[in-house]
py3Dmol code that shows the C-alpha trace and the ligand (Angstrom):
import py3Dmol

protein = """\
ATOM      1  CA  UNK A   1       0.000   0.000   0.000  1.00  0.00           C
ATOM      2  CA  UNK A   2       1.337   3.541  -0.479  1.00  0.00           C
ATOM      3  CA  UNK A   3      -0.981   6.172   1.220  1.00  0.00           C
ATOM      4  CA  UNK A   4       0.835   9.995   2.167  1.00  0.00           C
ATOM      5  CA  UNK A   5      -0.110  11.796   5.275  1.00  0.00           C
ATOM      6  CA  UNK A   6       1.023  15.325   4.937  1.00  0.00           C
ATOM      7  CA  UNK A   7       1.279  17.468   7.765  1.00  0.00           C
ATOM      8  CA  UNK A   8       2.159  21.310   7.579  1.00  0.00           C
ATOM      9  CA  UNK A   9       1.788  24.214   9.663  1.00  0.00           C
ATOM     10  CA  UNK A  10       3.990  27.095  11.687  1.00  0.00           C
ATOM     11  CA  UNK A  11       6.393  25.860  14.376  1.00  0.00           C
ATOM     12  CA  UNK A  12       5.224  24.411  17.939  1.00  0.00           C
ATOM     13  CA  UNK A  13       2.135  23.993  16.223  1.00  0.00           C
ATOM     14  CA  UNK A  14       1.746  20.252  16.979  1.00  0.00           C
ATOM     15  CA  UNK A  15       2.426  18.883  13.985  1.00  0.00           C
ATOM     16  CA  UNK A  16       5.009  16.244  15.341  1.00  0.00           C
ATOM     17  CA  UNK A  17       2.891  15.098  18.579  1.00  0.00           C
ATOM     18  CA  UNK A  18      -0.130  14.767  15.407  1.00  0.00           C
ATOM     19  CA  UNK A  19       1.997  12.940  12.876  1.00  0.00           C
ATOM     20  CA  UNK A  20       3.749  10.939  15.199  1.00  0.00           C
ATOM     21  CA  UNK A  21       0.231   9.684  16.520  1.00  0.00           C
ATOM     22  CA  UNK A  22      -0.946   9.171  13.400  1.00  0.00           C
ATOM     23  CA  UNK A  23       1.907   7.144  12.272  1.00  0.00           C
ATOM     24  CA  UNK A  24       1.557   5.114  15.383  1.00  0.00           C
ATOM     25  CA  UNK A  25      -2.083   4.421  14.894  1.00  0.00           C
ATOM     26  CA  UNK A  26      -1.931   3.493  10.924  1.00  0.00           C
ATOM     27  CA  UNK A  27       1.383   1.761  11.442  1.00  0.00           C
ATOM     28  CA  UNK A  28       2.897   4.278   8.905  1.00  0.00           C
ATOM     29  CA  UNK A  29       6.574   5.363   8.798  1.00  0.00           C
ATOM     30  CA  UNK A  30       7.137   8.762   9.806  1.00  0.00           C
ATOM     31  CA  UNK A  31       9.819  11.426   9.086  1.00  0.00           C
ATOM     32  CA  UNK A  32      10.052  14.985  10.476  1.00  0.00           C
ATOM     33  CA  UNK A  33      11.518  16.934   7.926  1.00  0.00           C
ATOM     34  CA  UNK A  34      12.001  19.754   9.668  1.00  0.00           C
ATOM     35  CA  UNK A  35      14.978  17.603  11.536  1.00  0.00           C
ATOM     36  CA  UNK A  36      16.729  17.490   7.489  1.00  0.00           C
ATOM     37  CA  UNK A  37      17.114  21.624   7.831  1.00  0.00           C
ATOM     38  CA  UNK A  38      17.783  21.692  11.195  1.00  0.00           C
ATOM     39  CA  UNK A  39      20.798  19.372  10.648  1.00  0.00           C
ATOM     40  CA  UNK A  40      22.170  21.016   7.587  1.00  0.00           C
ATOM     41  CA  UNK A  41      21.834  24.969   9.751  1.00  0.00           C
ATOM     42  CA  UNK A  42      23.869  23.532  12.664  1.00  0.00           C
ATOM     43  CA  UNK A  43      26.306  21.906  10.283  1.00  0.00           C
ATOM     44  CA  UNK A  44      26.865  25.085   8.452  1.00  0.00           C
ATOM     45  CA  UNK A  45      26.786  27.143  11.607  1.00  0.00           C
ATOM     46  CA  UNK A  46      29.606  24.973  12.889  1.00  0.00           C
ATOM     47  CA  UNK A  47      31.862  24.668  10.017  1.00  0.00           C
ATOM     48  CA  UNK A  48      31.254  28.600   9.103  1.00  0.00           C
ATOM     49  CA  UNK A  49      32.193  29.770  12.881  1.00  0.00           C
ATOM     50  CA  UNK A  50      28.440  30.993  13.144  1.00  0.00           C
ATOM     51  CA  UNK A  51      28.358  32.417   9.807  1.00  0.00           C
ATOM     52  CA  UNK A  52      26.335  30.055   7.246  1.00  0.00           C
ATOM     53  CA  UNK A  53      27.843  29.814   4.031  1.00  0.00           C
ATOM     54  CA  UNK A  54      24.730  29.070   1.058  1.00  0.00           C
ATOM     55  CA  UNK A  55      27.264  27.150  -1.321  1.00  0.00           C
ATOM     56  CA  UNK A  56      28.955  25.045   1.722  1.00  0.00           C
ATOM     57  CA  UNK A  57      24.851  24.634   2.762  1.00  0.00           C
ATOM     58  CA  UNK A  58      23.756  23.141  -0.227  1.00  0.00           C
ATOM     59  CA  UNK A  59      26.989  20.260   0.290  1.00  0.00           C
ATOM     60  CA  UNK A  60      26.257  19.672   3.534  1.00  0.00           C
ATOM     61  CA  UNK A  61      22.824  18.990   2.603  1.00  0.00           C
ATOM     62  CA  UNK A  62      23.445  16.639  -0.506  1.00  0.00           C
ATOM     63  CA  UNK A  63      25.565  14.869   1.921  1.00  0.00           C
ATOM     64  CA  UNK A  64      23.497  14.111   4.664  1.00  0.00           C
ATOM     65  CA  UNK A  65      23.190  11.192   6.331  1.00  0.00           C
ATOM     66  CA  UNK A  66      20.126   9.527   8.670  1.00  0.00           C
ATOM     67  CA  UNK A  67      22.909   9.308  11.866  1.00  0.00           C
ATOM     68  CA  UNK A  68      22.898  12.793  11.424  1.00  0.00           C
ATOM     69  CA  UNK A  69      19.380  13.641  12.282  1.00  0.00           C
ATOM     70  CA  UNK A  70      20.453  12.524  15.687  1.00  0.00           C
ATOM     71  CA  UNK A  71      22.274  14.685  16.988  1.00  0.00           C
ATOM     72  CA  UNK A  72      21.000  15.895  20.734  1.00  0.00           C
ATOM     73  CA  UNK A  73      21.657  19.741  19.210  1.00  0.00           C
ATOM     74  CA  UNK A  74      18.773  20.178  16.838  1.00  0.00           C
ATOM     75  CA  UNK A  75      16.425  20.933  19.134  1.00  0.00           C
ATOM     76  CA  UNK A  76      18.197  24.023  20.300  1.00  0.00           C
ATOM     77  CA  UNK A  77      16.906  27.987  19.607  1.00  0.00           C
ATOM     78  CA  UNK A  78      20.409  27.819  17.434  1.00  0.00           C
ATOM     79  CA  UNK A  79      19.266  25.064  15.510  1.00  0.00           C
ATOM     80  CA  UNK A  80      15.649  26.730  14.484  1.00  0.00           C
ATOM     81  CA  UNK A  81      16.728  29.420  13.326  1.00  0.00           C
ATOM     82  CA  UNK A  82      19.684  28.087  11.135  1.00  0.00           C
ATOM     83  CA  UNK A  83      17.517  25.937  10.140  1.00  0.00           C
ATOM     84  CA  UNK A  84      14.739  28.633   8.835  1.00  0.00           C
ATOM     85  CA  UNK A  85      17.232  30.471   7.309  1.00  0.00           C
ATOM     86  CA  UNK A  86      19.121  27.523   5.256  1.00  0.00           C
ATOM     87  CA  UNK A  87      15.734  26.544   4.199  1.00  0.00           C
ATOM     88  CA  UNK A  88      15.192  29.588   2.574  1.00  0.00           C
ATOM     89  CA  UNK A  89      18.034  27.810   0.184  1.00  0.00           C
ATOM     90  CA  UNK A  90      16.594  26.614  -3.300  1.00  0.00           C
ATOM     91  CA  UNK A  91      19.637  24.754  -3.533  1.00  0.00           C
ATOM     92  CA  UNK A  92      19.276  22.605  -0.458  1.00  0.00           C
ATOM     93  CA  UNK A  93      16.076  22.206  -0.549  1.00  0.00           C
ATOM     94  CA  UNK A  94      16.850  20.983  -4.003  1.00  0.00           C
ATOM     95  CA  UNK A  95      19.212  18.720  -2.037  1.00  0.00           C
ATOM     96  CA  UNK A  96      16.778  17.525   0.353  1.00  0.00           C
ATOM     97  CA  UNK A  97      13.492  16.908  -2.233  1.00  0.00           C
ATOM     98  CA  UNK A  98      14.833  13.006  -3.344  1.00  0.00           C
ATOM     99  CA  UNK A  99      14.813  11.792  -0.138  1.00  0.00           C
ATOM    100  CA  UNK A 100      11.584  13.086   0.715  1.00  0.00           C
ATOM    101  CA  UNK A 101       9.247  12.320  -2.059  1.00  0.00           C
ATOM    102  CA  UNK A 102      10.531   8.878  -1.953  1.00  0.00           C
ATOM    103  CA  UNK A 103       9.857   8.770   1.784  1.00  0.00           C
ATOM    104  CA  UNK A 104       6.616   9.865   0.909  1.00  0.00           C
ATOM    105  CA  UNK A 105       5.881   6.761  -1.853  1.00  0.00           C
ATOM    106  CA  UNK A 106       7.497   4.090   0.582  1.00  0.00           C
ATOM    107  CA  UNK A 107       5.316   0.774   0.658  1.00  0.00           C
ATOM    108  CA  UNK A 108       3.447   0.666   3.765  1.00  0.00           C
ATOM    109  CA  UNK A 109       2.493   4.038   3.703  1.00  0.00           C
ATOM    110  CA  UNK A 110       4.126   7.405   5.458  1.00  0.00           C
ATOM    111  CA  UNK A 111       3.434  10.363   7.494  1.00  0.00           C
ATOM    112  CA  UNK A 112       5.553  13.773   6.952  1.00  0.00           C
ATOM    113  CA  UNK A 113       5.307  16.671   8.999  1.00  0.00           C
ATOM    114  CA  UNK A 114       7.056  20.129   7.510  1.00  0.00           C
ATOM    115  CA  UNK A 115       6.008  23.626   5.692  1.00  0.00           C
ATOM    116  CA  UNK A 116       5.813  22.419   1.978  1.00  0.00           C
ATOM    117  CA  UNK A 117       5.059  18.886   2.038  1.00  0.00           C
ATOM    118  CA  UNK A 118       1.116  18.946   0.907  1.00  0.00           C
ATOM    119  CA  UNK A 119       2.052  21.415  -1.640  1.00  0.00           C
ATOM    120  CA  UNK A 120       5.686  20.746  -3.182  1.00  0.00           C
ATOM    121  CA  UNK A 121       7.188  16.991  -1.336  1.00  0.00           C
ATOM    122  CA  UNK A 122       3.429  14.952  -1.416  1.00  0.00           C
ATOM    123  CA  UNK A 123       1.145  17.354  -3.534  1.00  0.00           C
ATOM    124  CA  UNK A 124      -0.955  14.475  -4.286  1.00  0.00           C
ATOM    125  CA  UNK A 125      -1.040  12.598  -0.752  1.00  0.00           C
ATOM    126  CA  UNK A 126      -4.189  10.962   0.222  1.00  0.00           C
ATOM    127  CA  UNK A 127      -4.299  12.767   3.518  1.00  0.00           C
ATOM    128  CA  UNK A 128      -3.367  16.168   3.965  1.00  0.00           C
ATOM    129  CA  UNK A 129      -3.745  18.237   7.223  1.00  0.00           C
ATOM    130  CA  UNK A 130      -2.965  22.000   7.662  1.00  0.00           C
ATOM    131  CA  UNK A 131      -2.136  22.249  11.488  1.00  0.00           C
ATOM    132  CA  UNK A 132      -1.908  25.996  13.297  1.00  0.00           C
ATOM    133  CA  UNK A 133      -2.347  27.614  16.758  1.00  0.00           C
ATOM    134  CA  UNK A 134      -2.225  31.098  17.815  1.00  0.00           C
ATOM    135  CA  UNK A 135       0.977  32.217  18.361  1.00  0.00           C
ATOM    136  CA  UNK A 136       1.205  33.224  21.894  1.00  0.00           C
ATOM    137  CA  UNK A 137      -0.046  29.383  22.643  1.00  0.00           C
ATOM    138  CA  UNK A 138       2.774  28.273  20.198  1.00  0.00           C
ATOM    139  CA  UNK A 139       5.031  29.955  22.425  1.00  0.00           C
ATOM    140  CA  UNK A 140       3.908  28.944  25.619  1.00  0.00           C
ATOM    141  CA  UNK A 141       3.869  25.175  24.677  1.00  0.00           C
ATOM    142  CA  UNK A 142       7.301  25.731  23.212  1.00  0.00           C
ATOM    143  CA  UNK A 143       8.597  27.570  26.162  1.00  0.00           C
ATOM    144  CA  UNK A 144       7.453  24.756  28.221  1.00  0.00           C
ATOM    145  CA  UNK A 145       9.542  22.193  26.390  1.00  0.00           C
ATOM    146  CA  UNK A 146      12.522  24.506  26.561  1.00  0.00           C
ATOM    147  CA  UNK A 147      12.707  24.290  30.454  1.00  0.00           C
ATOM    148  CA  UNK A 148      12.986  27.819  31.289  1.00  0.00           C
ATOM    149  CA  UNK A 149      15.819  28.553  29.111  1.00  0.00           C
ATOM    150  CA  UNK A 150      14.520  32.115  27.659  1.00  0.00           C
ATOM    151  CA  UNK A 151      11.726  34.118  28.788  1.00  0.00           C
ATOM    152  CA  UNK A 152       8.293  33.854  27.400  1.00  0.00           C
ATOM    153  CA  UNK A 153       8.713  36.996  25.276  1.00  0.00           C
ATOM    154  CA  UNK A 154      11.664  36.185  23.661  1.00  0.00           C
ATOM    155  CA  UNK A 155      10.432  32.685  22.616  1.00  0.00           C
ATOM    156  CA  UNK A 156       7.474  34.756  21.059  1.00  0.00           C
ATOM    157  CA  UNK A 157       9.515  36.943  19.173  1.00  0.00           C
ATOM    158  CA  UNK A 158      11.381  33.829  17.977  1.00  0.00           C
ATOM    159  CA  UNK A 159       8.961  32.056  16.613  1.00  0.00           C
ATOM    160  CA  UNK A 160       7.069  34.646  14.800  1.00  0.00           C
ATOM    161  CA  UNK A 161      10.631  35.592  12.954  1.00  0.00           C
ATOM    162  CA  UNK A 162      10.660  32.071  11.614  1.00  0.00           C
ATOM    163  CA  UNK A 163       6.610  31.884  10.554  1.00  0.00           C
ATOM    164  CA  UNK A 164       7.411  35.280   9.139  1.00  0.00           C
ATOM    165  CA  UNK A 165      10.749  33.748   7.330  1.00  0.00           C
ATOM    166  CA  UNK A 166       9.099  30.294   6.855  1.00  0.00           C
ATOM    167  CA  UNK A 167       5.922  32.013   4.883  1.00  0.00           C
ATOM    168  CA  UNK A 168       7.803  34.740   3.270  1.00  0.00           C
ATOM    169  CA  UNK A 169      10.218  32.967   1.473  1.00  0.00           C
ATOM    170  CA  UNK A 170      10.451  32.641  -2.264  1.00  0.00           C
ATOM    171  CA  UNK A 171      11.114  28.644  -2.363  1.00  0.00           C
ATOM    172  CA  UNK A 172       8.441  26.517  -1.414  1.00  0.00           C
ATOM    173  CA  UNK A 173       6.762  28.696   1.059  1.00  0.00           C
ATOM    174  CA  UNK A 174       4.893  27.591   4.294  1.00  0.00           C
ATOM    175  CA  UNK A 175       1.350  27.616   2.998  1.00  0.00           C
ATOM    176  CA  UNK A 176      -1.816  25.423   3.219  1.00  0.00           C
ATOM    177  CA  UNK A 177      -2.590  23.196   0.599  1.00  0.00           C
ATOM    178  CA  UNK A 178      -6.224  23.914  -0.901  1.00  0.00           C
ATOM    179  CA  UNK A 179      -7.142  20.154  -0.257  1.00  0.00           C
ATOM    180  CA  UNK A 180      -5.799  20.263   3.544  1.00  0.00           C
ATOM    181  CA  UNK A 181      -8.066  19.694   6.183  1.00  0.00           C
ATOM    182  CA  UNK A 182      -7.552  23.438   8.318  1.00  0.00           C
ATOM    183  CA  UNK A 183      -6.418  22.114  12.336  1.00  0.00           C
ATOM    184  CA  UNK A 184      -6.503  24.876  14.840  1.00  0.00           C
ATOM    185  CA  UNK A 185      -5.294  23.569  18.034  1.00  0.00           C
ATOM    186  CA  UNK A 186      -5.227  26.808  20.286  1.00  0.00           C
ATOM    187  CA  UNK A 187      -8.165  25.667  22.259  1.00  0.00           C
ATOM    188  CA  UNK A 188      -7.702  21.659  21.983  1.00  0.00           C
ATOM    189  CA  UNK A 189      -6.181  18.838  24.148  1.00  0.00           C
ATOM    190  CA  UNK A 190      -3.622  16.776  22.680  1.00  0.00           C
ATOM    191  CA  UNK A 191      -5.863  14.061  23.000  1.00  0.00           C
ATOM    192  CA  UNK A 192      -8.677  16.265  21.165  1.00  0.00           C
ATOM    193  CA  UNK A 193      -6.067  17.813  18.429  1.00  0.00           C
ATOM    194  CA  UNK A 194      -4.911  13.554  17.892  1.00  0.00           C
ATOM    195  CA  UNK A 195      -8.270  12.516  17.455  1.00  0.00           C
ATOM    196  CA  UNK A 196      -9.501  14.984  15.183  1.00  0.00           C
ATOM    197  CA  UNK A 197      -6.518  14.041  12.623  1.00  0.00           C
ATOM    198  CA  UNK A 198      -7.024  10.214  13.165  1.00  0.00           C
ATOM    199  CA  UNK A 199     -10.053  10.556  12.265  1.00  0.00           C
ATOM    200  CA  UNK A 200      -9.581  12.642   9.331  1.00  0.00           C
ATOM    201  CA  UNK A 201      -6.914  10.408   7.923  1.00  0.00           C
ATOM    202  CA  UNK A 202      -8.762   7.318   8.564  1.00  0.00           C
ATOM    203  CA  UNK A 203     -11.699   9.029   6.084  1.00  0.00           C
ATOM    204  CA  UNK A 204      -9.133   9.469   3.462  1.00  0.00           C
ATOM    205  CA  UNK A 205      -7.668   5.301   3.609  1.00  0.00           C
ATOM    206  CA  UNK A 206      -8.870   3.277   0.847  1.00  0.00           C
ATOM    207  CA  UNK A 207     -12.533   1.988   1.589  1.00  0.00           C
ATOM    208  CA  UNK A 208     -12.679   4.033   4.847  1.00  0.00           C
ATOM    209  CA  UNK A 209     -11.502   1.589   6.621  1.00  0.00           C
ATOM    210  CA  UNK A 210      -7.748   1.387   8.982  1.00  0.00           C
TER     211      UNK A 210
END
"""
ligand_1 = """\
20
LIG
O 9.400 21.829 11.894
P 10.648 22.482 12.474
O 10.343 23.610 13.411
O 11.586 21.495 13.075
O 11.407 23.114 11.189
C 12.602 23.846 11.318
C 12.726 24.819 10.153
O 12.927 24.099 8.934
C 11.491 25.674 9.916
O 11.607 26.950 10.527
C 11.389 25.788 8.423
C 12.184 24.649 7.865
N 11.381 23.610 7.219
C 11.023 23.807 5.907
O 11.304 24.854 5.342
N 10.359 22.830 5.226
C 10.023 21.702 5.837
N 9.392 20.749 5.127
C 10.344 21.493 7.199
C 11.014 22.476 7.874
"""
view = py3Dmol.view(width=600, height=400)
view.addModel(protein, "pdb")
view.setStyle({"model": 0}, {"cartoon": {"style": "trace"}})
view.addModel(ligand_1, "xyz")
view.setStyle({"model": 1}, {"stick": {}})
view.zoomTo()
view.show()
């Protein structure tokens, strides 16, 4: 079977706690692709002494490799925002498409959470969900997996740079597919947000049924 659950929306959304639900339910594969940039920014942060070259981004990126989307670091502030601004890179996201559109046809089915996968990576997945929140929730759920390591405003500020980078960009912009099913979690559980894309995604599966 090959059936594509794309999931897109701004950051600390809760797109990864959805697609990794999803995937568990549906016994899908799933990638975050988000990890693929934030592994190529921290790379080029590194070997650029905190200045990221485009050219050396665009290598680093055709030479990835799955040990490292690993690394402990790419959940760091850092590694956002190099990774928002290297994906703002036609050439590695050039660098980065293979991968993902097979990912996205692998037998047994897939889920892949990002900013352009219903529209550029899966544009003809079977499932497609748009997920948002407003962004002073965003920040407060974010903040909250950050331990206490910056202040509620500055996490705010930070993530409406990247939305504002993400969406204003020139290649493959963060937008929602016209065929994705709009989830705004600002006033839902978990457990209400994971439900209400189960069940959309089990609509969409061949005969209706899991
Ligand atoms: O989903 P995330 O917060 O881990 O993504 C990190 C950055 O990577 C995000 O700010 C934009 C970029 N990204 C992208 O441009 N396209 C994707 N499919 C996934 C992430």
């Amino acid at each position: 079977m090959k059936f594509t659950v794309a999931i897109d929306g701004p950051a600390a959304a809760g797109k990864g706690t959805i697609g990794r639900a999803v995937a568990a339910e549906l016994g899908l594969a799933y990638l975050d692709t988000g990890l693929l940039y934030r592994a190529v920014g921290v790379q080029a942060l590194d070997d650029g002494r905190g200045v990221i070259d485009p050219h050396w981004a665009a290598e680093i990126a055709r030479r990835l490799e799955p040990d490292d989307l690993e690394r402990p670091a790419l959940r760091s502030a850092r590694a956002s925002a190099a990774a928002s601004k290297v994906a703002a890179l036609p050439e590695v996201r050039a660098a980065l498409l293979d991968f993902q559109k097979r990912f996205a046809r692998r037998e047994g089915g897939a889920v892949l959470d990002g900013r352009d996968i219903g529209t550029v990576i899966a544009p003809n997945a079977e499932a497609k969900l748009f997920v948002t929140a407003s962004d002073e929730v965003r920040a407060r759920r974010r903040a909250a997996e950050m331990d206490g390591g910056q202040s509620l405003g500055q996490v705010l500020a930070e993530i409406r740079a990247r939305d504002a980078r993400d969406a204003g960009r020139d290649a493959a912009p963060m937008v929602a597919a016209a065929d994705a099913l709009l989830l705004d979690t600002t006033d839902l559980s978990i457990d209400a947000a994971v439900a209400a894309a189960i069940a959309h995604v089990k609509s969409r599966l061949p005969q209706g049924g899991a």
